[in-house]
C-alpha positions, -999 to +999 in steps of 0.1 A: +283+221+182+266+194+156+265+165+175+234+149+144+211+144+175+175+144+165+158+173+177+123+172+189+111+180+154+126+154+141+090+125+139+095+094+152+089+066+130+057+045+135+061+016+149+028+001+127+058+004+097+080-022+109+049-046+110+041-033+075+078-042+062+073-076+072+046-084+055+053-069+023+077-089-002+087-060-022+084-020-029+084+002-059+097+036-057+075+064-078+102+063-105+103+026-106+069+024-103+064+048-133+095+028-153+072-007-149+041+013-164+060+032-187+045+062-179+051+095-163+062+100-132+038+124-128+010+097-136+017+081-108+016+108-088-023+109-099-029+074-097-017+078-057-036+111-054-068+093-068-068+062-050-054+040-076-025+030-057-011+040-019+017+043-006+037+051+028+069+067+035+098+047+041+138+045+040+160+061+053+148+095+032+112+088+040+109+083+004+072+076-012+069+037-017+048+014-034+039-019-025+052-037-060+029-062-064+003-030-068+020-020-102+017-034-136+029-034-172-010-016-179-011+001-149-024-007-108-037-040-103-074-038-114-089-050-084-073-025-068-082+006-069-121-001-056-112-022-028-088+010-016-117+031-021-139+009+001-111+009+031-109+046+029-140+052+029-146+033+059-121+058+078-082+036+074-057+058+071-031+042+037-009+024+067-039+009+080-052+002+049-019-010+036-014-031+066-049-050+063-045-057+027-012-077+037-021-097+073-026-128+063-068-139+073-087-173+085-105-186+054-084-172+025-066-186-006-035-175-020-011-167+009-039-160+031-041-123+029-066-101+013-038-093-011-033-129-020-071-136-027-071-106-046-042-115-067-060-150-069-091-136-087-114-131-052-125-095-058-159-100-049-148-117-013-118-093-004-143-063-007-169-079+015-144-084+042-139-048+034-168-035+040-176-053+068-140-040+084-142-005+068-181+001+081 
């Protein structure tokens, strides 16, 4: 009898996602991602293995997605890639990492978040708010 009950395998999805989809406008799959690069998909795959961009699972396949605002025409967003180095360092897992990058902050431009000053030229301010979360 198939009754498509999960089993107890079957992962439970975390509920830190649902906060995460709120607060991010848009995603980029890794072939969409690769199409607004016009690269390789398997350049993107490098660019998430190294850091350059992060992702989390999501969908109903618990398909690989990219925040899009990450992604350009020449490639990740260069302010990127050292502020997710900073995070990581500091211990965040990509969800947490993710997830702090998007809440919106007291004292920020843009739309508040550390994503929005970053996207607002405020490299040098996002990563000291970094480090000071990450360490």
């Amino acid at each position: 009898m198939n009754d498509q009950q999960p089993n107890d395998r079957t992962p439970s999805p975390d509920p830190r996602l649902a906060d995460l989809e709120t607060l991010v406008d848009g995603w980029l799959s890794v072939p969409e991602a690769a199409e607004r690069q016009g690269c390789a998909l398997s350049t993107v795959r490098t660019q998430l293995k190294n850091h350059e961009l992060v992702a989390v699972r999501r969908g109903p396949n618990n398909a690989i997605y990219i925040p899009a605002v990450f992604v350009t025409p020449e490639g990740p967003l260069p302010a990127l890639p050292g502020t997710i180095t900073v995070l990581a360092d500091g211990g965040m897992n990509d969800l947490e990492l993710l997830t702090w990058l998007f809440t919106p902050q007291e004292g920020l431009v843009g739309d508040g978040s550390p994503m929005g000053a970053l996207l607002a030229g405020h490299k040098s301010e996002i990563r000291r708010r970094a480090m000071e979360t990450a360490f």
